[in-house]
C-alpha positions in Angstrom: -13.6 -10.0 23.1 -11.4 -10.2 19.8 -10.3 -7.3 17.5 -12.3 -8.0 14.2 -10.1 -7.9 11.1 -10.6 -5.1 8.8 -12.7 -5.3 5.4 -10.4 -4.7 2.2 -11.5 -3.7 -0.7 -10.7 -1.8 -4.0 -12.6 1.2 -4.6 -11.7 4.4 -6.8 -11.5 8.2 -5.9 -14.4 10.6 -7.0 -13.9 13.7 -5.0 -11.4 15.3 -3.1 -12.5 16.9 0.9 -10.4 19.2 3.1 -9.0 18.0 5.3 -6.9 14.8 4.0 -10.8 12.6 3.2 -11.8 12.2 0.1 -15.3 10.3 -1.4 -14.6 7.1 -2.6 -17.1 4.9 -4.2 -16.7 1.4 -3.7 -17.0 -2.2 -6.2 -20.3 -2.3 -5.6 -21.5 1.5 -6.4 -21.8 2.4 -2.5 -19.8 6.3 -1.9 -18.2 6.3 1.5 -15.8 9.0 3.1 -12.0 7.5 3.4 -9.0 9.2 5.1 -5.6 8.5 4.3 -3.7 6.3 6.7 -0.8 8.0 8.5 2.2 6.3 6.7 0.8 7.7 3.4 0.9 11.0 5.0 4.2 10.5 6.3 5.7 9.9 3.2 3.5 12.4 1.2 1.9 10.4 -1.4 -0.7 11.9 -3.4 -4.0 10.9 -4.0 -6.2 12.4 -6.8 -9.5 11.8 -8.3 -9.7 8.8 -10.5 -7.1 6.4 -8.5 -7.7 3.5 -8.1 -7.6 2.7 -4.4 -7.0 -0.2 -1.7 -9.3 0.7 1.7 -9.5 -0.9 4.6 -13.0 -0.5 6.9 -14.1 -1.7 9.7 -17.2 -4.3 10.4 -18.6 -1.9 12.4 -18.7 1.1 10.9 -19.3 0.4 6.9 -19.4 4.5 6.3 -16.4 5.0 6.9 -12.6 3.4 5.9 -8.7 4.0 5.6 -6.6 4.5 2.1 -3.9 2.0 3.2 -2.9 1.7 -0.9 -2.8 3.9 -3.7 -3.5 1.7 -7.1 -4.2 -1.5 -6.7 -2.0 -4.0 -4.5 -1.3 -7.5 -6.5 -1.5 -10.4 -5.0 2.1 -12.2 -4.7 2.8 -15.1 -6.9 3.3 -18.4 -4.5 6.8 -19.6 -4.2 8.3 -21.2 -7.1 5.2 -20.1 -9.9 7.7 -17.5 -10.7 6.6 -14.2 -11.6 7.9 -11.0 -13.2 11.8 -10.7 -12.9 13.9 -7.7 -11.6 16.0 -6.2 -14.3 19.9 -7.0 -13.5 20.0 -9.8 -12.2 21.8 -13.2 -13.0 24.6 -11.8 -11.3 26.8 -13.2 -8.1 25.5 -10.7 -5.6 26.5 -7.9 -4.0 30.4 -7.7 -4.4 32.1 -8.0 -0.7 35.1 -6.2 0.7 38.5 -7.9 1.5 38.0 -8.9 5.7 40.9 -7.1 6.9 40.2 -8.4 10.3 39.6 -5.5 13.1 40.3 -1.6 12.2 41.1 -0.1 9.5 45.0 0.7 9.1 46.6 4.0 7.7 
């Protein structure tokens, strides 16, 4: 039997829990309890009441999710529509070094 693919969805914080879980309420006015995923921990990011949220759940348990996002994730323009452009850029590149061939001399 297959692995079913997560739910995503875009819900926003209304209270915080001990404990790393939080009450979220989803698009559709449902609450559910969410838990932050483990990379969000890992790098500390903080989540407050009032963010806006990406979640992940699973079809078979719809009481329950993972924060995977904090605010929300937009979707990627498709190649060549263009988009928003980084600042500094029009340039060559990244400047190289002189290849001096094997180790470095003194």
């Amino acid at each position: 039997m297959a692995k079913e693919e997560p739910i995503t969805l875009f819900a926003v914080v209304k209270e915080a829990l001990p404990g790393a879980t939080f009450l979220v309420e989803l698009e559709n006015g449902q609450q559910v309890h969410a838990h932050m995923s483990g990379r969000m921990r890992k790098h500390y990011i903080r989540i407050t009441p009032g963010d806006t949220i990406t979640i992940e759940m699973s079809p078979y348990d719809l009481t329950r999710c993972r924060i995977v996002f904090r605010g929300q994730r937009r979707p990627r323009p498709a190649p060549g529509q263009g988009g928003p452009r980084r600042p500094g850029g029009g340039g060559k590149g990244k400047k190289k070094r002189p290849s001096g061939g094997g180790k470095r001399r003194r």
